[in-house]
C-alpha positions in Angstrom: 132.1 155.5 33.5 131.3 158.6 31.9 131.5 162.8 33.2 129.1 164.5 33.5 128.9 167.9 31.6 128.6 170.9 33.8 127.2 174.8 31.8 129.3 177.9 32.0 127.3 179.7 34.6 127.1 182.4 31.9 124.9 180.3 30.0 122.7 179.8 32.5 119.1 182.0 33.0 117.1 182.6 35.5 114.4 181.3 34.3 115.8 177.8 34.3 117.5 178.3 37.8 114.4 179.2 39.1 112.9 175.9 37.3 115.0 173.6 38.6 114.6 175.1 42.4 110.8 175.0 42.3 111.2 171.2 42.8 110.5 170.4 46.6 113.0 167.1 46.0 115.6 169.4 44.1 114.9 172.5 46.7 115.7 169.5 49.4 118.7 168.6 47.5 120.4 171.7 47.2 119.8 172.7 51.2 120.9 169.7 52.3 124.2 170.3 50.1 124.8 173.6 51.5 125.1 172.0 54.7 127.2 169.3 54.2 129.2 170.6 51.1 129.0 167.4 49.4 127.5 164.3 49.5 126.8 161.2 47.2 123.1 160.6 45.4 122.5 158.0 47.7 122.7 160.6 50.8 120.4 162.3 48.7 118.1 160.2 47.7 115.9 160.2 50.8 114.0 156.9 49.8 113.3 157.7 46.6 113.5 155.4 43.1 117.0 156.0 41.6 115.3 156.7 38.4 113.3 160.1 39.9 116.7 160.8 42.0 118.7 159.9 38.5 115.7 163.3 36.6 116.3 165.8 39.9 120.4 165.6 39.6 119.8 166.0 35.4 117.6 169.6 36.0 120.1 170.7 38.6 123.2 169.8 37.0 122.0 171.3 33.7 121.1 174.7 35.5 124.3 174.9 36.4 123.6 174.5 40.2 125.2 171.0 41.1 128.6 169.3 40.2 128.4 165.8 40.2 132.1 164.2 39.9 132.8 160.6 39.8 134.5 158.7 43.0 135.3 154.9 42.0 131.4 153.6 41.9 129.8 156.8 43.9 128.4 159.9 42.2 129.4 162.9 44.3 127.9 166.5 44.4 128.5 169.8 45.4 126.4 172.9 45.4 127.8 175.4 42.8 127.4 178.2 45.8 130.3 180.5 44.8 129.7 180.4 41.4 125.9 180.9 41.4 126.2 183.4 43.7 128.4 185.5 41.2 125.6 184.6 38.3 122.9 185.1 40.6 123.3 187.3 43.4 121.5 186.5 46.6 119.6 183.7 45.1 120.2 180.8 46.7 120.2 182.9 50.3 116.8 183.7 49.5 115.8 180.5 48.4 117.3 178.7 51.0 116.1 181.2 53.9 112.3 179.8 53.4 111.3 176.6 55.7 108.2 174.5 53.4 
């Protein structure tokens, strides 16, 4: 089974953080990791094809908003809050604040 690869923060822009939250699925992803802290992609998936679920994990891993760390035959996540908090200050409260 393979790792994932994670980007330095530092890397990261806001343009592509911004990106990967405009997403209603990823947006959905990302609050309902802030609540539970973490959570595997089937918690996540919400009904949806593995193959979209497999694309929305890809754009928030690579802007450096998600950790996804391998458990036996489960994907796990977490939301990258301290650190994108220190790259981005006040995003994700913001983001997260606003009910669609």
């Amino acid at each position: 089974m393979r790792n994932y690869a994670h980007p330095d923060l530092a890397d990261v822009t806001i343009e592509h953080a911004l990106h990967a939250l405009s997403d209603p699925v990823r947006l959905d992803i990302v609050r309902q990791l802030d609540r539970a802290g973490e959570a595997s992609c089937a918690a996540l998936d919400g009904g949806r094809p593995k193959s979209s679920m497999s694309h929305h994990f890809r754009v928030l891993r690579s802007a450096g908003l998600v950790h996804t760390r391998i458990a036996g035959v489960q994907h796990m996540n977490t939301l990258r809050r301290e650190e994108v908090d220190k790259r981005f200050p006040g995003l994700l409260d913001a983001v997260l604040g606003v009910e669609v």
